[in-house]
C-alpha positions, 0 to 999 in steps of 0.5 A: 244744409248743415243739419241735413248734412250732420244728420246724414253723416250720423246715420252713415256712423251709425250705419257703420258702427252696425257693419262692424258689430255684423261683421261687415253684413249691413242690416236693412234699415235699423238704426241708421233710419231710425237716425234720420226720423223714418220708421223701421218699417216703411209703409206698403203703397197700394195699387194707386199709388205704386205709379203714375197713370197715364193721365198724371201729370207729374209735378217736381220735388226735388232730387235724391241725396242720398240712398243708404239701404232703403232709406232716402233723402230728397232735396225739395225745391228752393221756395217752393210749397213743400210737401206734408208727410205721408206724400209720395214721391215718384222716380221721375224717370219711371214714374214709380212710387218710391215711397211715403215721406216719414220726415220732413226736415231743414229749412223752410225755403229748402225743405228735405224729405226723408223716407224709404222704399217702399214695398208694393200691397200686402208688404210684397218687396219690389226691386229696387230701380237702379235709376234709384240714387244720388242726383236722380229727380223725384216727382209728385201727383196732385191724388197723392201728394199733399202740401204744408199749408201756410197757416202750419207754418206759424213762427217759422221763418226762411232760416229757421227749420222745421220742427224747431221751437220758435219762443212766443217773445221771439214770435212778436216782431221787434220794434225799430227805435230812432233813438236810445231814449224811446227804446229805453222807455218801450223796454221800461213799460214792456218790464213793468207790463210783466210785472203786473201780469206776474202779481196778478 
C-alpha cells in the first residue's frame, strides 16, 4: 500500500509541477503516467474488446483508486490470482473496456493495476464514463484476460512486490538451528563451501 500510495502521490506532483509550467492548462498524460510505469500512449482496443458480450460472464478485479487524466489505478483482490499486463479491464457497470493493464505493481497477495483509457479501433477517442472514478469495480472476461502464473512468481513471497530483486542467497530458506553449536557449524561449512567454490 505504501508504494502505491507514493508512487501515486509522485505522479499527482509531477502532474502539478505540469499545471504550473502550463499555466493551470493540465497535459493529458505526460509525465504523471510516465510516473506510475504506462505508456504515453494507450494502446487502442478493438472491436472484442471494447465491451462485454452478452454471453461474457464477467469476473471482479478490483476497484478504481485513483483517475488522474486518463491514467487509472486498480486495487486487484486480496489473494487472488492477479492478472498479467495487456489484461483488459471492464467497468463493471457498463461492461465497457477501459483499457489494457501497462503495470503491475504492489504486493503479491494485493496487487494494483495501472493503465489508461483507452481509445476505441483505429485510435478513435471515446468518452470517457463518468461512472469511471474512485471506488467503482472493475471486471475481466476470461477471451480477454490473462493471469500471472505461479511458476512467474519465483522468489516472490505475500510481502514482497512485484518487480522487486529477490538475492539468490535470500531465495534459499534458512535453516532452524536448536542450538548455537550446530548453527555455528552450518555456518563454518557453508563459509568453507564458498571458498573452495571461489578458488576454484
Amino acid at each position: 500500500y505504501d508504494q502505491m500510495h507514493a508512487m501515486i502521490s509522485k505522479a499527482y506532483e509531477v502532474a502539478d509541477e505540469e499545471d504550473e509550467e502550463d499555466g493551470g492548462k493540465g497535459g493529458r498524460g505526460g509525465k504523471a503516467g510516465n510516473a506510475l510505469g504506462v505508456s504515453a500512449a494507450a494502446e487502442p482496443l478493438d472491436e472484442a474488446s471494447l465491451a462485454a458480450l452478452p454471453d461474457d460472464e464477467l469476473e471482479p478485479a478490483g476497484s478504481i483508486q485513483s483517475v488522474m487524466d486518463d491514467v487509472v489505478v486498480v486495487q486487484g483482490l486480496a489473494n487472488s490470482r492477479a492478472l498479467t499486463e495487456g489484461s483488459v479491464l471492464l467497468l463493471d457497470d457498463a461492461r465497457v473496456g477501459i483499457g489494457r493493464i501497462e503495470e503491475v505493481f504492489g504486493p503479491v497477495a494485493l496487487p494494483f493495476y495501472a493503465l489508461r483509457w483507452a481509445p476505441g479501433p483505429g485510435g478513435v477517442e471515446r468518452k470517457q464514463p463518468e461512472s469511471l472514478k474512485a471506488g467503482a469495480l472493475t471486471s475481466v472476461v476470461a477471451r480477454l484476460a490473462g493471469h500471472i502464473k505461479p511458476e512467474e512468481l519465483r522468489g516472490h513471497v505475500a510481502g514482497n512486490t512485484y518487480g522487486a530483486d529477490v538475492d539468490e542467497e535470500e531465495e534459499e530458506e534458512e535453516p532452524y538451528f536448536s542450538d548455537d553449536e550446530a548453527e555455528a557449524a552450518y555456518r563454518w561449512k557453508q563459509q568453507a563451501k564458498r571458498k573452495a567454490e571461489g578458488t576454484e
